[in-house]
Structure formats: C-alpha cells, structure tokens
Steps between C-alpha positions, in 0.01 A plus 500: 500500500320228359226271655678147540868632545667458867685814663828515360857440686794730448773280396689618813258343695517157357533220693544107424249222539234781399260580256515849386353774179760721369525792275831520365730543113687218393848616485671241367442115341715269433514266169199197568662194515423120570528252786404167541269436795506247709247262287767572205235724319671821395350842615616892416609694769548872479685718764448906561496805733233663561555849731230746648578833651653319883695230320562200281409157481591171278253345246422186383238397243466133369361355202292697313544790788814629273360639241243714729762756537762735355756725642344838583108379521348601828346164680273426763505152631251403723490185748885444441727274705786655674737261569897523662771446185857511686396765752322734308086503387433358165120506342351243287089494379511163728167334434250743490672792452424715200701761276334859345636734310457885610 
C-alpha cells in the first residue's frame, strides 16, 4: 500500500456520517445529467454502483467527478463521505475526497 493512503473499509462495513477509503469496481453509471442548485447555477450530477467482494454501495460524482469513471474501471476513493440516501449508504468525494484509478 501506498504512503499517504488510509486503511481501506469493506463496503459492508460502511457507515453514514463517516469518512472512509474504498477499493471497489464500478458496476454500473447512470447517464450525467443537470440540476439547478440552489443559487440557480446548473451543475452535472452522475449516479453509480460501485460493489467489492462483501457488498454494494451507491455512487455519486458531481461536476467534473463524472467523467473520472467508466463502468468496469477498478476505483479507490479515498477520504469519501458516506452519507444515509433513503435508508441505505451512498458515497460521494465530499470535499476532500479524491478518486484513483487501479
């Protein structure tokens, strides 16, 4: 493992309000598409899976996040925010979270 990177989290073990690293294939993404945030500016939004070898977990990557990935590349994100989407974990890059390839 790499100098720098946090231990990783099995996506089984995620758990909201919590920053977490995670190995894991994206699965499946959704078209990108636009919404208008609250200060009317428009910003993409792009919505996957991502599953590791205990389970899966939802995806979202904003603005220029959507073009980081494709369906079948093997991730790592590091320093993402786990947050609760209707009663399940969902992972964004948050603020300071970042997205590598594998």
């Amino acid at each position: 493992m790499s100098a720098g990177v946090p231990p990783k989290t099995f996506i089984s073990d995620l758990r909201p309000s919590r920053v977490a690293t995670i190995e894991a294939t994206v699965v499946q993404l959704e078209p990108v598409r636009e919404i208008i945030q609250r200060d009317g500016l428009k910003k993409r939004v792009r919505n996957g899976r991502l599953k590791d070898d205990t389970g899966e977990v939802s995806l979202v990557l904003w603005g220029d996040e959507v073009d980081l990935v494709a369906q079948g590349d093997r991730v790592r994100i590091i320093g993402g925010w786990v947050k609760d989407y209707q009663g399940r974990p969902q992972i964004s890059l948050g603020r300071t979270g970042r997205l590598e390839k594998l």
